[in-house]
N, C-alpha and C positions, 0 to 999 in steps of 0.2 A: 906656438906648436909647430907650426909652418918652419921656420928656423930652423929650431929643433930636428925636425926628421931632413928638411936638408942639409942640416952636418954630419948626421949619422949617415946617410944616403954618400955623403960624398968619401968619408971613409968605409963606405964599402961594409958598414954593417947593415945586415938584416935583420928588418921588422918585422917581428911578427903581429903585432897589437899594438893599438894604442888601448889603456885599461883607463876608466877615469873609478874614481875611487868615491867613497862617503862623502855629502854635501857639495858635490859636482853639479851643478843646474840641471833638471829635465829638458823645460821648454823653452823654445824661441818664441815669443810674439809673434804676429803679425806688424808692418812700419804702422804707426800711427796715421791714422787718415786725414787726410786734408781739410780748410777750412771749407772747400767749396765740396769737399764728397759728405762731409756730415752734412753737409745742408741738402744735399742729396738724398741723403739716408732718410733724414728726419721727414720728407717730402713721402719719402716710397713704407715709411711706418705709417704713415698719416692713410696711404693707401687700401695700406695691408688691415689695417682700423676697418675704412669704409667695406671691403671685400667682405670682413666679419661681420657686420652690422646688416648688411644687404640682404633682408629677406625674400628677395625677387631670386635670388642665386641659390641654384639649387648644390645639393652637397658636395656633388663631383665637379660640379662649374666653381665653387669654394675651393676646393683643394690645390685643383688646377692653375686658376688664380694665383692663389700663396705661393705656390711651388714656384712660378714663374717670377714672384716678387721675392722671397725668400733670396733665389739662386742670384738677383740684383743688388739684396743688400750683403750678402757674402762678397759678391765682389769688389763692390765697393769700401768693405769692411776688410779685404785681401786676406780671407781667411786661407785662402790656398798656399800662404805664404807662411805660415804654422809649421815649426817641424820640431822632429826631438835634436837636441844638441848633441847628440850618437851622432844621429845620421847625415847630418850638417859635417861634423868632423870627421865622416870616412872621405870627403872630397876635401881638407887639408890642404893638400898636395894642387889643388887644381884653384888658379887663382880667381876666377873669371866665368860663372856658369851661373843659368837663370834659376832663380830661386822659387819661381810661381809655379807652386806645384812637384810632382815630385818627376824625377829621372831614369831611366830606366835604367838597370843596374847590368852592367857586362857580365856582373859572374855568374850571374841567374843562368841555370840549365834552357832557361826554354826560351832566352833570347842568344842565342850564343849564334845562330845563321843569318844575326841581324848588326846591321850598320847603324850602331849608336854616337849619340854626339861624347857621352862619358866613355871613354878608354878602361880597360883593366888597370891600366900602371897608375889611373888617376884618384884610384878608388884603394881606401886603407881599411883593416878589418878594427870595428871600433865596440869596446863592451867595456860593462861597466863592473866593479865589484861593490854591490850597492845594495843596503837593504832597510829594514822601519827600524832596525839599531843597530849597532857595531858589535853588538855581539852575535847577532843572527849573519851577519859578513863575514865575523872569522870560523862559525861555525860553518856555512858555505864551503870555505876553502878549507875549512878541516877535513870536511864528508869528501870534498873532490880528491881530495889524496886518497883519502880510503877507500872511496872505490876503484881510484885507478888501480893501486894495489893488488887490492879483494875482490875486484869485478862489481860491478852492478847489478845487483839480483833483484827480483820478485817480476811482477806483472805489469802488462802495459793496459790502458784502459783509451779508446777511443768514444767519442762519445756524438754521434753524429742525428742530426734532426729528423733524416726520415731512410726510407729505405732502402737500398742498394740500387741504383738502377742500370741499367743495361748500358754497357763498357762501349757496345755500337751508338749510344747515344750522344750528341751534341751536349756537352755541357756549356755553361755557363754561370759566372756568378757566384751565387751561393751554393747551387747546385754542384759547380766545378768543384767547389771545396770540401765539401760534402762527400763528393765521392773521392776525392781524396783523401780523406780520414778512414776510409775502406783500404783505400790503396796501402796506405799508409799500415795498417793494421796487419793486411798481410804480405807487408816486408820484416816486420816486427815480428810477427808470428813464426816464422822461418829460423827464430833465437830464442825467443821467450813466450813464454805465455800471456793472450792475447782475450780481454774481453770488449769487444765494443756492443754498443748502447743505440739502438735504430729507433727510439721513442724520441717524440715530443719534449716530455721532460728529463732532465738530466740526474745525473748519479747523487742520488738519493743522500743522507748524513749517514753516512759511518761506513758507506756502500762498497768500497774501494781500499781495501785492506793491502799491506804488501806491495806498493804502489811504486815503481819504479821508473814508467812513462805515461806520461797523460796528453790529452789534446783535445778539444770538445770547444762546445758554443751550445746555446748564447744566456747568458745571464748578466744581464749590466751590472756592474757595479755591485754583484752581490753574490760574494762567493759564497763556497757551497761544502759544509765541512764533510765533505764525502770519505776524505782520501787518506790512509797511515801513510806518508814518505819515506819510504826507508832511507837511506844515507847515500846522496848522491843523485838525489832523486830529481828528474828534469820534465817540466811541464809548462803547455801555454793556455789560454784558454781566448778563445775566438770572440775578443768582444771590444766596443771603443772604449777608448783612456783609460786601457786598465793600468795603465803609468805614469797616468798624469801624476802619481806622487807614489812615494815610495816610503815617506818617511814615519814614523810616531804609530798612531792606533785608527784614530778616522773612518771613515768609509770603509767597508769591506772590499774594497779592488783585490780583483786575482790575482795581479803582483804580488803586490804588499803581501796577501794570507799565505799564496802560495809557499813564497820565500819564509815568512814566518811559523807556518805551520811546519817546515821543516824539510822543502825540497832543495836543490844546489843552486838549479839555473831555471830562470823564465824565461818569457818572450812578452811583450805587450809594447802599445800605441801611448803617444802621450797624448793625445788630440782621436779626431775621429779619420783613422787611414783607408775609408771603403776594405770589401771584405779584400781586395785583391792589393791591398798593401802587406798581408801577413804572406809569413813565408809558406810554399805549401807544402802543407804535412806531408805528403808523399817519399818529396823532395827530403826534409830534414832527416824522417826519422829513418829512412832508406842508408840514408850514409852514415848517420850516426850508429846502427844499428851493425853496418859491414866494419864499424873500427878504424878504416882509412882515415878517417879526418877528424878532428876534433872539433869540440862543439861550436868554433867559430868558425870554421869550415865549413861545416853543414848547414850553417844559418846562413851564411854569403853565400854560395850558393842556390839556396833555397828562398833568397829576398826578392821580389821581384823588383821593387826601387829601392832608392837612393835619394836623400836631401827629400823624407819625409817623414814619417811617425815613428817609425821602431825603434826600438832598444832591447839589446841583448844585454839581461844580467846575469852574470854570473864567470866565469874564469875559461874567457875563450879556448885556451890550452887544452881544457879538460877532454880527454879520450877513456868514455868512462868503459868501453869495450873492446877486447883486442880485437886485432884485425882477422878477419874469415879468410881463408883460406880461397887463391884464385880460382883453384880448381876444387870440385868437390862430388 
């Protein structure tokens, strides 16, 4: 691939995407661990054994414990070294960068007055057209024509865990995120019509009618048939490995139902990306929403790293909204 875009690079064509297509790998492993770290490992299970057994240890000296044995056997285990093969291939271009862990990404809005080791020129915008069968893929790219067309209509649904909290406050975390699914809602609101969701539990089976943007948390592994997709329909939902697979029936992952139940474009983790590996809604649905940028624009931008869990499915091109008008 490498190759590849330096021949094109040197005739002076422009890339816009690398696209990987149906039966394209998700994940990278972790390297296989040494003989002398599994003996390690096996030493600090042996531990993690004793810790649980210990009725002298009360429940928070337990947890505590694990926590600190857990974070030894991941290391040893180099799970930090997990990523989706998207995000691995937007550094292509870059021969020689640390792989442990993830990178911070130049095109992200809210590193941009900062001095990264990754460059903008090193970083390629990478999605995939991928789904649980080839005919839910060319349906995909059927709906994305027709909405560029036809415009993208109905309602945006935000679905956030608790309740708004005051804009003067320090966020963090999940918190951060949280209120950025507010934010988010009213940049979106400003175009289309806007319901978000400030409960505990989320949008209910059948709740979400006319469904043209979504974004919410948290339900592992267990979508939630709330939503009609109309045609062109783009949604993520805030939760780990909702892409560890893509393919067949299996598990109910957001991906998978998302795209199957009949939207254009997701967003999900192959592995577990902490909440601040997703991109923030704020960010996405702010640009997506003004027209300017298409949907793989909005997402690089809106990534906070690189060389870790994400994957954009769907046909980066797609601008399913014209552009607003600079002045108004």
């Amino acid at each position: 691939v490498r190759k590849k875009v330096e021949q094109l690079n040197e005739k002076k064509e422009r890339i816009e995407a690398i696209v990987l297509t149906y039966g394209v790998p998700l994940k990278i492993s972790p390297p296989l661990a040494t003989a002398a770290d599994r003996k390690r490992i096996r030493k600090q299970m042996s531990v993690l054994q004793e810790i649980n057994n210990d009725q002298k240890l009360s429940q928070i000296d337990k947890e505590r414990k694990r926590e600190a044995i857990e974070k030894k056997i991941n290391n040893l285990e180099r799970i930090s070294w997990r990523a989706a093969v998207d995000s691995e291939l937007s550094l292509v271009k870059r021969k020689n960068y640390r792989l442990k862990g993830w990178l911070p990404n130049p095109y992200f809005e809210g590193f941009q007055s900062s001095e990264l080791e990754i460059k903008k020129n090193d970083v390629m915008l990478v999605a995939r057209l991928d789904g649980p069968d080839l005919k839910t893929v060319y349906r995909m790219i059927d709906d994305s024509l027709f909405a560029e067309k036809h415009g993208l209509s109905g309602k945006a649904y935000f679905d956030a865990r608790w309740s708004r909290p005051a804009e003067t406050e320090h966020t963090t975390g999940y918190a951060r995120y949280d209120l950025s699914l507010y934010r988010a809602a009213d940049s979106v609101g400003k175009r289309i019509s806007v319901i978000v969701d400030s409960q505990m539990g989320l949008f209910g089976p059948g709740a979400c009618p006319d469904a043209a943007l979504y974004c919410g948390w948290y339900s592992l592994a267990q979508y939630i048939d709330a939503f009609h997709w109309n045609r062109g329909a783009i949604g993520y939902h805030m939760a780990s490995a909702e892409c560890s697979s893509l393919h067949g029936d299996g598990q109910p992952l957001w991906c998978r139902s998302i795209l199957k139940n009949g939207a254009a474009a997701t967003i999900g983790p192959v592995y577990e990306p902490e909440v601040q590996g997703f991109p923030l809604p704020e960010l996405f649905f702010s640009h997506l929403i003004e027209g300017y940028m298409s949907l793989g624009e909005a997402y690089l931008v809106s990534l906070p790293y690189v060389s870790w869990q994400m994957v954009l499915i769907g046909d980066p091109l797609y601008q399913p909204f014209s552009e607003l008008p600079l002045f108004n």
